[in-house]
NUZA-174052 format. One record per residue (C-alpha): residue in three letters; x, y, z. Coordinates in steps of 0.05 Angstrom, whole numbers, plus 32768, in hexadecimal, padded with zeros to 4 digits. Example, Ala and Ser with C-alpha at 12.3 -4.5 7.8 and 13.67 -1.06 7.14 Angstrom:
! residues 2
ala80F67FA6809C ser81117FEB808F 
***
This chain:
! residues 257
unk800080008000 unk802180467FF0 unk801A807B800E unk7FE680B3800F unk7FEC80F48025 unk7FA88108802D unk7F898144805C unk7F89813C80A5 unk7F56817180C7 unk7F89817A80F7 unk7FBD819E80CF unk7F9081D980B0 unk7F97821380C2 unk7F4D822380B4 unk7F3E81E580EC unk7F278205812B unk7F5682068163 unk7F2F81EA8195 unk7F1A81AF8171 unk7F6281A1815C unk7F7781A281A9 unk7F31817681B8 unk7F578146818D unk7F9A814881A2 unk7F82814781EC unk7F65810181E0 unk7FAC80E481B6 unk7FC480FC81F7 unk7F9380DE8226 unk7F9380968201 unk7FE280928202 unk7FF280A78244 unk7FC0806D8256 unk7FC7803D822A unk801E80448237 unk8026803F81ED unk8065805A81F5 unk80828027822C unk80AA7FF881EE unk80D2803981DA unk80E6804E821B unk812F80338211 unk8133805381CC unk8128809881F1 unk815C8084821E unk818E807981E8 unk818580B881C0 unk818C80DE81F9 unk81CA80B6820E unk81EB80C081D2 unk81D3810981C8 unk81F5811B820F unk81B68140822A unk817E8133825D unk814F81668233 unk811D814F81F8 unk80FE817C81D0 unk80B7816581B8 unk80A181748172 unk805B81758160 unk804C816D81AC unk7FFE817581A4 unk7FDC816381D9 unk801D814C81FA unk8018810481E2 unk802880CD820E unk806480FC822E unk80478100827D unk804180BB8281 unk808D80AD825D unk80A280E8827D unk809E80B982BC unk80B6808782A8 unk80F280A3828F unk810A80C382C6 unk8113808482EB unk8158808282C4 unk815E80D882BB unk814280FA82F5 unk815D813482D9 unk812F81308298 unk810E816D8277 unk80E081768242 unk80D181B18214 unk808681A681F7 unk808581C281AD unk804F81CC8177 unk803E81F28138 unk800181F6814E unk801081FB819F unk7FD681E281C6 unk7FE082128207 unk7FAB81F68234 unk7FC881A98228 unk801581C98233 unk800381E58274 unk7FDA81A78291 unk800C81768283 unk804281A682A1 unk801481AF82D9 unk801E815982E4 unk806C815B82E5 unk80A281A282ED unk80D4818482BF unk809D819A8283 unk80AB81DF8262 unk808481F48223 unk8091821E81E9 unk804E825D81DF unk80668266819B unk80628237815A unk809D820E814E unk80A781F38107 unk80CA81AC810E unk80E881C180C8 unk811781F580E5 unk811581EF812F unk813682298159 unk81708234816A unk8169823581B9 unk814381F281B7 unk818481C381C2 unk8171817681DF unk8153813781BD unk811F8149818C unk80EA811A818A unk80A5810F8165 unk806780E9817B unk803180D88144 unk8047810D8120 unk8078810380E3 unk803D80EE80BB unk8022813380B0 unk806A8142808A unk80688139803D unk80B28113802F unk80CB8155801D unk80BC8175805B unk80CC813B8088 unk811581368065 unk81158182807E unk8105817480C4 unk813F813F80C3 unk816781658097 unk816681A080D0 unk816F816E8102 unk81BC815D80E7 unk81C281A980CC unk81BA81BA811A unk81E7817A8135 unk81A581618158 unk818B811E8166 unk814881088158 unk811C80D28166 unk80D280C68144 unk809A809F8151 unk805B80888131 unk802380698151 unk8007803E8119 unk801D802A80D4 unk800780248085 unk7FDF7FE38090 unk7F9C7FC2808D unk7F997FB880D7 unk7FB47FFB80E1 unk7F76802280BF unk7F417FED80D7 unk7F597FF9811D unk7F4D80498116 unk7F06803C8107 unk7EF7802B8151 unk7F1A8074815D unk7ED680978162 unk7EBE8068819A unk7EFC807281C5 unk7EF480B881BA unk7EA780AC81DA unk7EB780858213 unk7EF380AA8229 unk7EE580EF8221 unk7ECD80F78266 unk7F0780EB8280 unk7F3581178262 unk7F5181558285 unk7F5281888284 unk7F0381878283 unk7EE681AB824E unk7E9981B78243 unk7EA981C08202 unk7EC5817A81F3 unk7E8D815F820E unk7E5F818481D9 unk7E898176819D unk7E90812581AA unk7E46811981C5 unk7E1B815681AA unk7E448167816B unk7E688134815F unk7E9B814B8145 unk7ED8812B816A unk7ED280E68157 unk7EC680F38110 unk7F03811680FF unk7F2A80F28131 unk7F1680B98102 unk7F1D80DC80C4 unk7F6A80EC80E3 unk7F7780AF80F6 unk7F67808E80B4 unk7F8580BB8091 unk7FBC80B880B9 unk7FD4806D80B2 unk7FD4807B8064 unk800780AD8075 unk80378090809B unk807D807A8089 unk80948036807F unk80D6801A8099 unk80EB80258055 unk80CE80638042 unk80F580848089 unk813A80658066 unk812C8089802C unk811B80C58052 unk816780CE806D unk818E80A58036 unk819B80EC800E unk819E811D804D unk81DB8151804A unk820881308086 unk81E080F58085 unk821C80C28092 unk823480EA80D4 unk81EC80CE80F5 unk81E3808B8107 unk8193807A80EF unk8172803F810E unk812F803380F6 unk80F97FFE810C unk80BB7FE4812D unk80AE7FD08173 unk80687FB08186 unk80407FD181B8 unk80067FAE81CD unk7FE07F9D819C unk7FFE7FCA8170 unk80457FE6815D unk80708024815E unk809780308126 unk80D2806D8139 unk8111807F8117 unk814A80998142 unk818280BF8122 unk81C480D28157 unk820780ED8146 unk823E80B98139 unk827480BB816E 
***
């Protein structure tokens, strides 16, 4: 199956804000409870190793992803741990709750373009759910600015191109209706656009779908850094680890020794 770039509601700039962050809140919600992340822990652990740094810098953070629940985790091994959250689109309210839940949080008011990250944002970059929105060109710039800047990064993707993939997001809309409830901070108007509107769960459907038929292959993330400028002064490791039911596919790129 190749790929598709369709549209994801999520990344128009017409899309109302608060809807986008209604979203984002519950991809946020689900992973922190579901410990999606747990598998990858040790790859975190390695790229910031081999990066010398106890800081990540989040890309894409939306609703913070599955980060307060890592975030534990991984200071187990570095109590010392801090994380930036990042976004083009930055979801304020979500930023301040989850540093609210742990001090080692700081956030970022302004957009941040993964493309051509600032200057004063030095740690392990990293990516939840997120490459997918990236045409190949623009993803090749993300990594491309990662080597341009001597950063490390490490990606992740929460599903992949497949059959099971795609069926799987079509029980998104009824997650989105039993967990809603639950999700802080409380909002009356989530609870009007999932059960009254019901908006939510269909373009948290429509998103998800859409984006399985985005998302890079194994092969696909070779190509992506094959032809980058400084390319061979990065060591690349790209897989799959299963988690759960399902898998994580991430891409970690370091500086060689």
């Amino acid at each position: 199956m190749g790929r598709i770039h369709l549209f994801e509601f999520e990344d128009q700039k017409w899309f109302p804000t608060f809807l986008r962050n209604y979203g984002t809140d519950f991809l946020q919600f689900l992973s922190n409870k579901t410990k999606m992340y747990k598998p990858i822990i040790p790859i975190i652990e390695k790229g910031l190793l081999k990066s010398k740094t106890n800081q990540i810098i989040d890309l894409g953070s939306g609703g913070g992803g599955g980060l307060i629940w890592l975030n534990s985790e991984l200071k187990n091994e570095i109590p010392d741990l801090k994380i930036i959250l990042t976004d083009f689109y930055p979801n304020i309210p979500a930023f301040k709750f989850t540093k609210e839940k742990a001090n080692n949080f700081e956030y970022v008011e302004k957009p941040v373009d993964a493309r051509n990250v600032p200057d004063e944002l030095k740690g392990l970059r990293t990516q939840f759910l997120s490459l997918h929105h990236f045409k190949p060109k623009d993803a090749k710039l993300i990594l491309q600015n990662t080597i341009d800047t001597g950063s490390s990064i490490a990606i992740f993707e929460g599903q992949e191109r497949s059959v099971p993939s795609i069926l799987a997001m079509l029980f998104s809309p009824i997650s989105v209706l039993l967990v809603t409830p639950f999700i802080r901070p409380f909002k009356f108007g989530r609870i009007i656009f999932t059960y009254l509107i019901p908006i939510v769960p269909l373009f948290v459907l429509w998103d998800g779908i859409v984006s399985s038929l985005r998302t890079y292959s194994i092969k696909e993330m070779n190509a992506l850094v094959e032809n980058l400028k400084g390319t061979e002064n990065y060591d690349w490791e790209i897989g799959k680890v299963k988690s759960g039911p399902s898998i994580v596919l991430y891409l970690l790129g370091t500086r060689k020794e």
